[in-house]
mmCIF file as Biopython writes it, N, C-alpha, C and O atoms, coordinates in Angstrom:
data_model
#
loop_
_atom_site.group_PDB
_atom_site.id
_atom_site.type_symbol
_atom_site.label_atom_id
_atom_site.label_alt_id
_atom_site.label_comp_id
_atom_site.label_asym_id
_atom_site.label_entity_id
_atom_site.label_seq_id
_atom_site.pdbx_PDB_ins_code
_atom_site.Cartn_x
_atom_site.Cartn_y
_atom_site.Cartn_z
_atom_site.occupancy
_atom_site.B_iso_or_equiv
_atom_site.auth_seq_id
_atom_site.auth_asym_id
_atom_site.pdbx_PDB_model_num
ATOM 1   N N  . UNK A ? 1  ? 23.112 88.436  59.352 1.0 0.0 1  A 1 
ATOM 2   C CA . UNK A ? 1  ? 24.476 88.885  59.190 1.0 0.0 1  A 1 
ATOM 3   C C  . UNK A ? 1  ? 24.459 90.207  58.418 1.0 0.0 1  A 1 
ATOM 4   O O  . UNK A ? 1  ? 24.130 90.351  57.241 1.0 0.0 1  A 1 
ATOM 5   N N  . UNK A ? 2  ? 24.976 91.391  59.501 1.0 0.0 2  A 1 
ATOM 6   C CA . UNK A ? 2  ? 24.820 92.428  58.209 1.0 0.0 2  A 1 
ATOM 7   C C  . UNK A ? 2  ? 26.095 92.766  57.298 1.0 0.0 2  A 1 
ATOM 8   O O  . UNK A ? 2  ? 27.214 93.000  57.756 1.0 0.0 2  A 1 
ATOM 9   N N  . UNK A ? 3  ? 25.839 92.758  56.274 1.0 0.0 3  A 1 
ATOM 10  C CA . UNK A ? 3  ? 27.043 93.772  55.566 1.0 0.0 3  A 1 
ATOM 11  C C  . UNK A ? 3  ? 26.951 95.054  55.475 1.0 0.0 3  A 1 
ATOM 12  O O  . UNK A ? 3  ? 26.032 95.660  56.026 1.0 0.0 3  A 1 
ATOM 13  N N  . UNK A ? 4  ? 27.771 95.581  54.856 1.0 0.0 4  A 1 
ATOM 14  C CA . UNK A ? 4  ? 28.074 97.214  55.255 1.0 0.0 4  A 1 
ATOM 15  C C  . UNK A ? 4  ? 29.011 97.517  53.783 1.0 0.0 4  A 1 
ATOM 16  O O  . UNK A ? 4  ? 30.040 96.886  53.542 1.0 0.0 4  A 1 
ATOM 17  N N  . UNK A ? 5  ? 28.628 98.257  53.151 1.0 0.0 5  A 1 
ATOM 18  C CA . UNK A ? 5  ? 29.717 98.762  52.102 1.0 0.0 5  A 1 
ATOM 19  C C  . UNK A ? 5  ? 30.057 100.304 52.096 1.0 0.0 5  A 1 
ATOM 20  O O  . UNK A ? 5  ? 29.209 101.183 52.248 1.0 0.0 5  A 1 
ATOM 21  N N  . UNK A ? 6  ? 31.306 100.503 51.915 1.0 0.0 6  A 1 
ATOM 22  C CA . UNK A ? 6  ? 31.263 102.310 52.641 1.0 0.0 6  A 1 
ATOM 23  C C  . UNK A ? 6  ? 31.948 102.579 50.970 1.0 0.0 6  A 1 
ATOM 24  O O  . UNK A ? 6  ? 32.776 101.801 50.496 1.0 0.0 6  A 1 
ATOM 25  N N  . UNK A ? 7  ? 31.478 103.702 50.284 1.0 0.0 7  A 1 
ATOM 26  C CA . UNK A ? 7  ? 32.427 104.008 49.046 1.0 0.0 7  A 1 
ATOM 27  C C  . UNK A ? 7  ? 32.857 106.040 49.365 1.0 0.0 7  A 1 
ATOM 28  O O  . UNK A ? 7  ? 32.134 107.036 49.364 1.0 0.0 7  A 1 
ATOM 29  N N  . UNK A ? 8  ? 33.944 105.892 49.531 1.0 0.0 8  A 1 
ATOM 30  C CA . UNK A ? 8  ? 34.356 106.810 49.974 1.0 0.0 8  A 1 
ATOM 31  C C  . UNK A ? 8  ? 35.589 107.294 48.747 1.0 0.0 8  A 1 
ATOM 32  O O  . UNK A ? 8  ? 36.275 106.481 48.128 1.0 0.0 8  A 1 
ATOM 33  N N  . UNK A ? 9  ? 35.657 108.670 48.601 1.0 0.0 9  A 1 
ATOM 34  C CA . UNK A ? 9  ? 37.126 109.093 48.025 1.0 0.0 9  A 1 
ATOM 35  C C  . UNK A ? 9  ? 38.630 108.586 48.796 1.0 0.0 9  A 1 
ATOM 36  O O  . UNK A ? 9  ? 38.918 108.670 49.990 1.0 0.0 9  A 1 
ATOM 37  N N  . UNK A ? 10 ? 39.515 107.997 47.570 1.0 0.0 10 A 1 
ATOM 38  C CA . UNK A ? 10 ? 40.442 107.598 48.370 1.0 0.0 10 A 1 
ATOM 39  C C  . UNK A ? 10 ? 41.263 108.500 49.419 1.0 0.0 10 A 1 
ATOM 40  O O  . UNK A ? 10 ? 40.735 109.611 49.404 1.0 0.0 10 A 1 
ATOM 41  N N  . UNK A ? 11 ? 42.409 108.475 50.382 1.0 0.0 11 A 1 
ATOM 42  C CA . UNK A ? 11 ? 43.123 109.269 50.673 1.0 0.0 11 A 1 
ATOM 43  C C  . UNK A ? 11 ? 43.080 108.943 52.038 1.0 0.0 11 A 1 
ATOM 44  O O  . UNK A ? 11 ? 44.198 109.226 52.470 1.0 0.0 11 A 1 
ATOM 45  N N  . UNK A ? 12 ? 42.381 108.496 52.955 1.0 0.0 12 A 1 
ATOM 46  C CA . UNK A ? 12 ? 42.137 107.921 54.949 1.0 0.0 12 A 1 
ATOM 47  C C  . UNK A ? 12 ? 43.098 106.786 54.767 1.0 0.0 12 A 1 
ATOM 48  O O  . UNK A ? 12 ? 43.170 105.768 54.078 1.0 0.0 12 A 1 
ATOM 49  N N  . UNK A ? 13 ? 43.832 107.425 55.719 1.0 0.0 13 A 1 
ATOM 50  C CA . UNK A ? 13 ? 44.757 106.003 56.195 1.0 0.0 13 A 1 
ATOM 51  C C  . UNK A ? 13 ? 44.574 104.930 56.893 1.0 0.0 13 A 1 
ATOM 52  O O  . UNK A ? 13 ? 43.425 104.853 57.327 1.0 0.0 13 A 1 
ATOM 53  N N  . UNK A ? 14 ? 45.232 104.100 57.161 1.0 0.0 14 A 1 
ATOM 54  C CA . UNK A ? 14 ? 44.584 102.616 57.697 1.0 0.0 14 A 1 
ATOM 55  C C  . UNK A ? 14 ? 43.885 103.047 59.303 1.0 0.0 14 A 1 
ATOM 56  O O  . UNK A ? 14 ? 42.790 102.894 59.843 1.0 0.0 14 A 1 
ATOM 57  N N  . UNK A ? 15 ? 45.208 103.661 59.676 1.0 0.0 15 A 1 
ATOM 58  C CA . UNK A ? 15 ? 44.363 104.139 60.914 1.0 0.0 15 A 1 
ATOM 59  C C  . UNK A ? 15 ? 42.973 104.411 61.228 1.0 0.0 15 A 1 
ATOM 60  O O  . UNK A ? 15 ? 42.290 104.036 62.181 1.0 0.0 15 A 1 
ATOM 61  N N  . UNK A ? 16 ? 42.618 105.348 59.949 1.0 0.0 16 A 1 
ATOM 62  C CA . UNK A ? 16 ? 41.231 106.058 60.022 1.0 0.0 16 A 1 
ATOM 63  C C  . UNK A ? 16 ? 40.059 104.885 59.773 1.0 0.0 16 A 1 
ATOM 64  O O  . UNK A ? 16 ? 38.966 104.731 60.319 1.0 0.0 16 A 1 
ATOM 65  N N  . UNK A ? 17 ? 40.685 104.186 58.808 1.0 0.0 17 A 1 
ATOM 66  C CA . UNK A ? 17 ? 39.574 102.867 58.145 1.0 0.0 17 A 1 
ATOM 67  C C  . UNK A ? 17 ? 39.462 102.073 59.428 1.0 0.0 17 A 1 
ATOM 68  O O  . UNK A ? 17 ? 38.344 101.926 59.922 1.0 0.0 17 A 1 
ATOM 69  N N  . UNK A ? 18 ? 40.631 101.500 60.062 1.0 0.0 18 A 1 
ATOM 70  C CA . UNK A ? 18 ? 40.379 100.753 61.046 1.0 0.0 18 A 1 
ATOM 71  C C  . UNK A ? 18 ? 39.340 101.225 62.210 1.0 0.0 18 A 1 
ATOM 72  O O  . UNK A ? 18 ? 38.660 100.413 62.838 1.0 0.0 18 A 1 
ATOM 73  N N  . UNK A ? 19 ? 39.295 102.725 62.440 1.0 0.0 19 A 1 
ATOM 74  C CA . UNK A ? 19 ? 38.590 103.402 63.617 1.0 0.0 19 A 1 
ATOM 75  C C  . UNK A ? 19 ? 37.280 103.100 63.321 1.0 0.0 19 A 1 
ATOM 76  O O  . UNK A ? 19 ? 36.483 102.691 64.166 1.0 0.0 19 A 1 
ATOM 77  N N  . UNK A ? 20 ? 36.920 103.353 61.712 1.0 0.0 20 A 1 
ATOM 78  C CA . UNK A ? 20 ? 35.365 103.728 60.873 1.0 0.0 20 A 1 
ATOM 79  C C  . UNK A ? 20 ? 35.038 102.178 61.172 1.0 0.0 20 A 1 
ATOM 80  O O  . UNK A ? 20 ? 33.916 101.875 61.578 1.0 0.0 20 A 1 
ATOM 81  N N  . UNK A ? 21 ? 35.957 101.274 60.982 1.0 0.0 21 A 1 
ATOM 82  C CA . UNK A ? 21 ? 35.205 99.407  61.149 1.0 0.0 21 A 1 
ATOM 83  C C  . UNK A ? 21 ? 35.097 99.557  62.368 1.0 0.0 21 A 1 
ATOM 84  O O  . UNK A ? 21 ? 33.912 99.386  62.653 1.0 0.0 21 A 1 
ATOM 85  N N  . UNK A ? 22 ? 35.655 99.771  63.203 1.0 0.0 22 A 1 
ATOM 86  C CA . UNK A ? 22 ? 35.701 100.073 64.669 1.0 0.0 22 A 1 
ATOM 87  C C  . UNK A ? 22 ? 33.957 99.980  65.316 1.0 0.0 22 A 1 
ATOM 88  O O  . UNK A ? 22 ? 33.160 99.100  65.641 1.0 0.0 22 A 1 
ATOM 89  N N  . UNK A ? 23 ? 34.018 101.741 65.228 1.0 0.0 23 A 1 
ATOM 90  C CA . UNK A ? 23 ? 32.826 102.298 65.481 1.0 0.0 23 A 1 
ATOM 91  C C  . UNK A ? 23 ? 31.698 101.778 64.688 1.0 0.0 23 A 1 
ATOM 92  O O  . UNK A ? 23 ? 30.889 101.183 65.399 1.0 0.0 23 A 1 
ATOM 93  N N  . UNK A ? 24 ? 31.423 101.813 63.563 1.0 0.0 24 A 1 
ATOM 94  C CA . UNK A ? 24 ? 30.524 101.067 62.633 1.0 0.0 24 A 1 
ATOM 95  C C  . UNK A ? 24 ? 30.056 99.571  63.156 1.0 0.0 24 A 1 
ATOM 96  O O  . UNK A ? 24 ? 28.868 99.273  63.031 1.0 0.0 24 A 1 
ATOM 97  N N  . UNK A ? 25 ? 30.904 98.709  63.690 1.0 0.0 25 A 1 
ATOM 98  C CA . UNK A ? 25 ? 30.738 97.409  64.097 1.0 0.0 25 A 1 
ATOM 99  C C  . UNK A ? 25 ? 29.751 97.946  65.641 1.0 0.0 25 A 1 
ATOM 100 O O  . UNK A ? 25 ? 28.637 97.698  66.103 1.0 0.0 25 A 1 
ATOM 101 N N  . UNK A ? 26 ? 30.719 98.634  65.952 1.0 0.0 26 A 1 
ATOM 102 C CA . UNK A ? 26 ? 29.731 98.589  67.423 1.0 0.0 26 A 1 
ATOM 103 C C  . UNK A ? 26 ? 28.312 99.489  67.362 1.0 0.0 26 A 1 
ATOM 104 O O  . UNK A ? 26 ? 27.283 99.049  67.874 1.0 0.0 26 A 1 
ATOM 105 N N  . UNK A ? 27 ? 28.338 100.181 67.003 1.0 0.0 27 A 1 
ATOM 106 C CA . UNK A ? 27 ? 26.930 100.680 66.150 1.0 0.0 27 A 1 
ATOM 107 C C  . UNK A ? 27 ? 26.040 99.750  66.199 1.0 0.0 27 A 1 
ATOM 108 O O  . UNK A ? 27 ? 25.028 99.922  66.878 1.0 0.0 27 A 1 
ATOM 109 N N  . UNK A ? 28 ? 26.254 98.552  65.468 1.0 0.0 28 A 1 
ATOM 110 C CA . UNK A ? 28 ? 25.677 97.894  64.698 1.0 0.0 28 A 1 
ATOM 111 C C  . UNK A ? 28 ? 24.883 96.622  65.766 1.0 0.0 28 A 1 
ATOM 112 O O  . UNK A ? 28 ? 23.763 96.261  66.130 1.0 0.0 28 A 1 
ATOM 113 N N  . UNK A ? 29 ? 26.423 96.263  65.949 1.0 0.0 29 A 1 
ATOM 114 C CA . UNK A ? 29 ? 25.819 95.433  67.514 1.0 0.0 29 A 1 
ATOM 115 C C  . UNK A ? 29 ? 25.252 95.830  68.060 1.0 0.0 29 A 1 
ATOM 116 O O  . UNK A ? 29 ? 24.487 94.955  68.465 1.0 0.0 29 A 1 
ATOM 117 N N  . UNK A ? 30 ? 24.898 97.161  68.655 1.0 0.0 30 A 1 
ATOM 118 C CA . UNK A ? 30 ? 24.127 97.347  70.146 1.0 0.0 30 A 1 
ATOM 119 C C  . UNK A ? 30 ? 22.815 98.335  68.742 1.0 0.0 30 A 1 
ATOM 120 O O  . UNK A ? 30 ? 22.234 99.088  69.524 1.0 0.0 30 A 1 
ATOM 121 N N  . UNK A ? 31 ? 22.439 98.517  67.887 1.0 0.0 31 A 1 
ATOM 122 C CA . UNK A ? 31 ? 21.295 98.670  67.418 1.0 0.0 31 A 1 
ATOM 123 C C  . UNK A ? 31 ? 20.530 96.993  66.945 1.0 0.0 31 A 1 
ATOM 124 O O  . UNK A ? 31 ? 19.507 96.525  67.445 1.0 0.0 31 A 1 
ATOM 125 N N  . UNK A ? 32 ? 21.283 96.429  65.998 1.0 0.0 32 A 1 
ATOM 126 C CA . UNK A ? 32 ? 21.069 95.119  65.759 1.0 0.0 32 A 1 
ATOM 127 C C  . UNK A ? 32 ? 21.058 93.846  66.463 1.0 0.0 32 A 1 
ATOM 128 O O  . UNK A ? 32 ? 20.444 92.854  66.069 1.0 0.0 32 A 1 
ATOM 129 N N  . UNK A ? 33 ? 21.914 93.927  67.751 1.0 0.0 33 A 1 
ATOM 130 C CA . UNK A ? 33 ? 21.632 92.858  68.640 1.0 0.0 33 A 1 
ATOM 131 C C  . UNK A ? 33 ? 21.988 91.828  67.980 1.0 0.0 33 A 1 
ATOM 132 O O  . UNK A ? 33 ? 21.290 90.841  67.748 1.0 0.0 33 A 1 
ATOM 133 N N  . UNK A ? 34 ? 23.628 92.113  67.494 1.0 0.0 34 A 1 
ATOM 134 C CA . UNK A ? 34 ? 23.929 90.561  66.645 1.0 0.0 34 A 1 
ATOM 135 C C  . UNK A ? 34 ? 25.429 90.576  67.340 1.0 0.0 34 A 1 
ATOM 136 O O  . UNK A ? 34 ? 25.750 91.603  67.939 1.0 0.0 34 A 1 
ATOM 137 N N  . UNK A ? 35 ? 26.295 89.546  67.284 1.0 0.0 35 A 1 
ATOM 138 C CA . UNK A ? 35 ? 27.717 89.670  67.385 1.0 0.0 35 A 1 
ATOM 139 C C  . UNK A ? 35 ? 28.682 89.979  66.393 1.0 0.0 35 A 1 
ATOM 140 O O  . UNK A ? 35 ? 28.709 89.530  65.248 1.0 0.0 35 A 1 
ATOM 141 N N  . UNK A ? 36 ? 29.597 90.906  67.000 1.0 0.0 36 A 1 
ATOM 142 C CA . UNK A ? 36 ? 30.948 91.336  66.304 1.0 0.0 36 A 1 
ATOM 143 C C  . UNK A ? 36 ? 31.125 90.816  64.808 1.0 0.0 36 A 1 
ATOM 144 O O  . UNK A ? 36 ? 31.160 91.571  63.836 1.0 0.0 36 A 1 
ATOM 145 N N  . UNK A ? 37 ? 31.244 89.299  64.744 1.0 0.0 37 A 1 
ATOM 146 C CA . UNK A ? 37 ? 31.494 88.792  64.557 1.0 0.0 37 A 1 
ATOM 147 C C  . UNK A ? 37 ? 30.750 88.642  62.903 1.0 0.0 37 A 1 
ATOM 148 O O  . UNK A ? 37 ? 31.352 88.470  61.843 1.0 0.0 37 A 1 
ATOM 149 N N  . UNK A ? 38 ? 29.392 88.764  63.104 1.0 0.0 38 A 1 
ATOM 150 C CA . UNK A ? 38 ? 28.251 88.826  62.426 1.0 0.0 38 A 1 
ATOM 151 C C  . UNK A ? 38 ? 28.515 89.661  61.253 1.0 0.0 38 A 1 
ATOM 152 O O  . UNK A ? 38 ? 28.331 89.220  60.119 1.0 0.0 38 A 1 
ATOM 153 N N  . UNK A ? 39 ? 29.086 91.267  61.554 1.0 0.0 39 A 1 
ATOM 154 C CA . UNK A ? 39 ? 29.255 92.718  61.026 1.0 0.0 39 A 1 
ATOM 155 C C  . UNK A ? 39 ? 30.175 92.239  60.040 1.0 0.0 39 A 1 
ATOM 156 O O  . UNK A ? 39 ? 31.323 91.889  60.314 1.0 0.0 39 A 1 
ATOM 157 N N  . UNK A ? 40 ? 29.623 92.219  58.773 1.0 0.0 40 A 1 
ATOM 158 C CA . UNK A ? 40 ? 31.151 92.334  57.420 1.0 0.0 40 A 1 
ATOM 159 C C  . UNK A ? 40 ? 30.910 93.782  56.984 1.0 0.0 40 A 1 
ATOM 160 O O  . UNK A ? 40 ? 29.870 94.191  56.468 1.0 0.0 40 A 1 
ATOM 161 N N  . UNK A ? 41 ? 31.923 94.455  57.237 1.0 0.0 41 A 1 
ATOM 162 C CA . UNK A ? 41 ? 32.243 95.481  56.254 1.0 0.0 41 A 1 
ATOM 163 C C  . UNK A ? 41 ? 33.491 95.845  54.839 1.0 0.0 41 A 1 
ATOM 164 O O  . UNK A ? 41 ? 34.485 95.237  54.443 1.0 0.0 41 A 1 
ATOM 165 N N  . UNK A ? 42 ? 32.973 96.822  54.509 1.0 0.0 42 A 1 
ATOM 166 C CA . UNK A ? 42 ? 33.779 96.530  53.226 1.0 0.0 42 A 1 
ATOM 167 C C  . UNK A ? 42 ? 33.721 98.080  52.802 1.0 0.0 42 A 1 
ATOM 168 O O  . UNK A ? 42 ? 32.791 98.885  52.755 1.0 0.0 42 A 1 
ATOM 169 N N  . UNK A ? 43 ? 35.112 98.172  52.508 1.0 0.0 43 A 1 
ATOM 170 C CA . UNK A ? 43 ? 35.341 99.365  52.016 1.0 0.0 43 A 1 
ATOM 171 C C  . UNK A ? 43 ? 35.990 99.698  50.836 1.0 0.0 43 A 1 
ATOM 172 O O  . UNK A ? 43 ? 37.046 99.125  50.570 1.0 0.0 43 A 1 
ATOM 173 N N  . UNK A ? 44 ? 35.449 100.677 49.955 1.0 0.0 44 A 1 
ATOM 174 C CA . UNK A ? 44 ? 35.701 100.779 48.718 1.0 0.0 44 A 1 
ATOM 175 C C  . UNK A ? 44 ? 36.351 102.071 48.514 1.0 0.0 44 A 1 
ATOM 176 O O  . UNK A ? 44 ? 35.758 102.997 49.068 1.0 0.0 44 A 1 
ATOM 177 N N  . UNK A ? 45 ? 37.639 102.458 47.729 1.0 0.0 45 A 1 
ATOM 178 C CA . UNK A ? 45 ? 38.205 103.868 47.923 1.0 0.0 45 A 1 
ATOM 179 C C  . UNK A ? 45 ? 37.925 103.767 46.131 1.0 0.0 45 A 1 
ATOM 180 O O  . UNK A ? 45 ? 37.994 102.974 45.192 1.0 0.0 45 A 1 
ATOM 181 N N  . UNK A ? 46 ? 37.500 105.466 46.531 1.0 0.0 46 A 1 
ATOM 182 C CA . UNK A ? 46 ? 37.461 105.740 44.729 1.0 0.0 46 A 1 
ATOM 183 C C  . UNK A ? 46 ? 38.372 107.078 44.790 1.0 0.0 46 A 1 
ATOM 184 O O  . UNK A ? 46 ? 38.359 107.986 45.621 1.0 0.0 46 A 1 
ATOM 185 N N  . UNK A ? 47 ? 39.368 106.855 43.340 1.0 0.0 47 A 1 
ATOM 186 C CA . UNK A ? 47 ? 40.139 107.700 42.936 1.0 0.0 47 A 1 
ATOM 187 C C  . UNK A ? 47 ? 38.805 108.997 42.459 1.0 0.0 47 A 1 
ATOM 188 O O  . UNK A ? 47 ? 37.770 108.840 41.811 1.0 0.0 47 A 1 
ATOM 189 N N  . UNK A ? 48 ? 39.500 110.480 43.223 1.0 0.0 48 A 1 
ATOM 190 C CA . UNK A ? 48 ? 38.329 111.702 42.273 1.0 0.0 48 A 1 
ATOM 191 C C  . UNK A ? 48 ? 38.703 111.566 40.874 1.0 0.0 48 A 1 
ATOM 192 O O  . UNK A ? 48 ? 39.184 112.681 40.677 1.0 0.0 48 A 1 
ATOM 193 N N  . UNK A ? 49 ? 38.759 111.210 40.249 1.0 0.0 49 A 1 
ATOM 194 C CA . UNK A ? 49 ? 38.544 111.144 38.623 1.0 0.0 49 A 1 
ATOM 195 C C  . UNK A ? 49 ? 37.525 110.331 38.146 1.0 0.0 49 A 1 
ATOM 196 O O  . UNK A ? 49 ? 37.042 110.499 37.026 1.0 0.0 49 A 1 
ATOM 197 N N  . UNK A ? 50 ? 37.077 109.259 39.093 1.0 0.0 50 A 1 
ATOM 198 C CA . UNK A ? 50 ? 35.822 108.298 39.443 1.0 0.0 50 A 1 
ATOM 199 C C  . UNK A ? 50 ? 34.563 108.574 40.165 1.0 0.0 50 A 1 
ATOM 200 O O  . UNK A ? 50 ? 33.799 107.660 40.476 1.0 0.0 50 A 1 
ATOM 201 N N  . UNK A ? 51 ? 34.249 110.248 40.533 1.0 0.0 51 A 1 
ATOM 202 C CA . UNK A ? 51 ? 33.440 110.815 41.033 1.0 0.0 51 A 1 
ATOM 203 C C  . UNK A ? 51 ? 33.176 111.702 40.496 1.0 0.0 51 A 1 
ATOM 204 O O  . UNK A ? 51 ? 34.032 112.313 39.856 1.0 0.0 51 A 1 
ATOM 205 N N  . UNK A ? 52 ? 31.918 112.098 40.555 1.0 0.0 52 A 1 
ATOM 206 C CA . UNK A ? 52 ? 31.785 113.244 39.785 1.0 0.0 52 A 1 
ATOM 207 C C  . UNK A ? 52 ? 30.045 113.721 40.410 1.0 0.0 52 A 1 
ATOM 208 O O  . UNK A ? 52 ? 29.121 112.974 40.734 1.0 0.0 52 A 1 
ATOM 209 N N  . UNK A ? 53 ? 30.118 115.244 40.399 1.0 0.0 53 A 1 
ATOM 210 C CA . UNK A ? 53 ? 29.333 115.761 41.407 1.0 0.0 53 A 1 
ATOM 211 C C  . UNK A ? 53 ? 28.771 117.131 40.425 1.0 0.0 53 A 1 
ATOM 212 O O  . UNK A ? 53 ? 29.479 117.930 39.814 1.0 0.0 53 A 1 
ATOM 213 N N  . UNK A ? 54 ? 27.102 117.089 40.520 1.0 0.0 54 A 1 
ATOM 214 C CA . UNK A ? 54 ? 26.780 118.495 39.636 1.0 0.0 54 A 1 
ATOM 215 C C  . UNK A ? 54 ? 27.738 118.474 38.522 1.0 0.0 54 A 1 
ATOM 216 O O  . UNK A ? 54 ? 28.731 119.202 38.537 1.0 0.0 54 A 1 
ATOM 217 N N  . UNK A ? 55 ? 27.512 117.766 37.674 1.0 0.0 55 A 1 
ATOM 218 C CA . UNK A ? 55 ? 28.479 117.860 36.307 1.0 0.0 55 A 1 
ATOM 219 C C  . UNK A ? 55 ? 29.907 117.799 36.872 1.0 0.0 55 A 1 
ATOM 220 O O  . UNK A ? 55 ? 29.766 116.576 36.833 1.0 0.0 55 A 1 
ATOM 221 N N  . UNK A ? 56 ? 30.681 117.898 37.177 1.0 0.0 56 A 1 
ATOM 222 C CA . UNK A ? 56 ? 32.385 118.420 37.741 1.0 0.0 56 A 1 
ATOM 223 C C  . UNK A ? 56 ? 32.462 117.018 38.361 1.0 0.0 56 A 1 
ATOM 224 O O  . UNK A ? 56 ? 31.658 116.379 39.040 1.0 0.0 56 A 1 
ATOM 225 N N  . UNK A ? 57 ? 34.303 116.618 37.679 1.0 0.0 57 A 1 
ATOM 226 C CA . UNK A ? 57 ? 34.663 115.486 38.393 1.0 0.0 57 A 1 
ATOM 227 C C  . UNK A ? 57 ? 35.378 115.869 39.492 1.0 0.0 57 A 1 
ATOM 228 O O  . UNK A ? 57 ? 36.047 116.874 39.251 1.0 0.0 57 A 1 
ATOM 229 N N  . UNK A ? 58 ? 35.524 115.354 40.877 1.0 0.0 58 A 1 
ATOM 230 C CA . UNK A ? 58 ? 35.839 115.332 41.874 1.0 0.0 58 A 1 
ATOM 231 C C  . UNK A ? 58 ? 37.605 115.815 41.695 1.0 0.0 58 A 1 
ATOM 232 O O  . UNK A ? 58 ? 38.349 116.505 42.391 1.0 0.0 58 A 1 
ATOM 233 N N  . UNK A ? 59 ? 37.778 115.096 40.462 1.0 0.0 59 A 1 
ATOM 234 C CA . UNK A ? 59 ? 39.757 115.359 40.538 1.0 0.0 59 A 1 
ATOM 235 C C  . UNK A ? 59 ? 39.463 117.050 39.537 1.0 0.0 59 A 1 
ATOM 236 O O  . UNK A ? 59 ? 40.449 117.722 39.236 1.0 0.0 59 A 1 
ATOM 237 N N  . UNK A ? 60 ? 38.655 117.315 39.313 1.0 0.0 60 A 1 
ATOM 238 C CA . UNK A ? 60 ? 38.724 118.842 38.559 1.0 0.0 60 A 1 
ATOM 239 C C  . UNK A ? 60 ? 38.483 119.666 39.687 1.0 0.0 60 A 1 
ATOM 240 O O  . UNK A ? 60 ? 38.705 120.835 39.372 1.0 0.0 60 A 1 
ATOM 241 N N  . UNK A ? 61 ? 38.056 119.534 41.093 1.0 0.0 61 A 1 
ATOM 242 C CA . UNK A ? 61 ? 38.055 121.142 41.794 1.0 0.0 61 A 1 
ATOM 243 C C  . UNK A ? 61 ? 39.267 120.895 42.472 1.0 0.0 61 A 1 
ATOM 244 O O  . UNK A ? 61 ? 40.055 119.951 42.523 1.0 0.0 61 A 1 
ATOM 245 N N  . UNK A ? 62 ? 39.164 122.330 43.120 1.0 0.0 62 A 1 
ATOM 246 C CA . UNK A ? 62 ? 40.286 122.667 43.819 1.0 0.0 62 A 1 
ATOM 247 C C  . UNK A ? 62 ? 39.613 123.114 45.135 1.0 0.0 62 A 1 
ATOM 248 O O  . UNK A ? 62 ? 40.300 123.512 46.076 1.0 0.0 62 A 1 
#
């Protein structure tokens, strides 16, 4: 059974999340040879004030 954890900056709408489980699931199936069903994913949104890149937090650039 695979899991999948995606940690992404918040801000993609359901639409977009739903497409990314979408595609990601089927990925997965036809490399892994498991069912739909099998695929847990999980997605994690982080506020940029919770990121931080080369010293600089994500909510400090512009």
């Amino acid at each position: 059974m695979p899991f999948i954890q995606i940690e992404m900056l918040e801000g993609r709408t359901v639409e977009q999340k739903r497409e990314l489980v979408r595609r990601i699931t089927e990925a997965v199936v036809d490399v892994v040879k498991c069912s739909p069903e099998a695929v847990k994913i999980i997605i994690r949104d982080m506020k940029p004030e919770n990121y931080g890149e080369a010293g600089v937090l994500r909510a400090d650039k512009k």
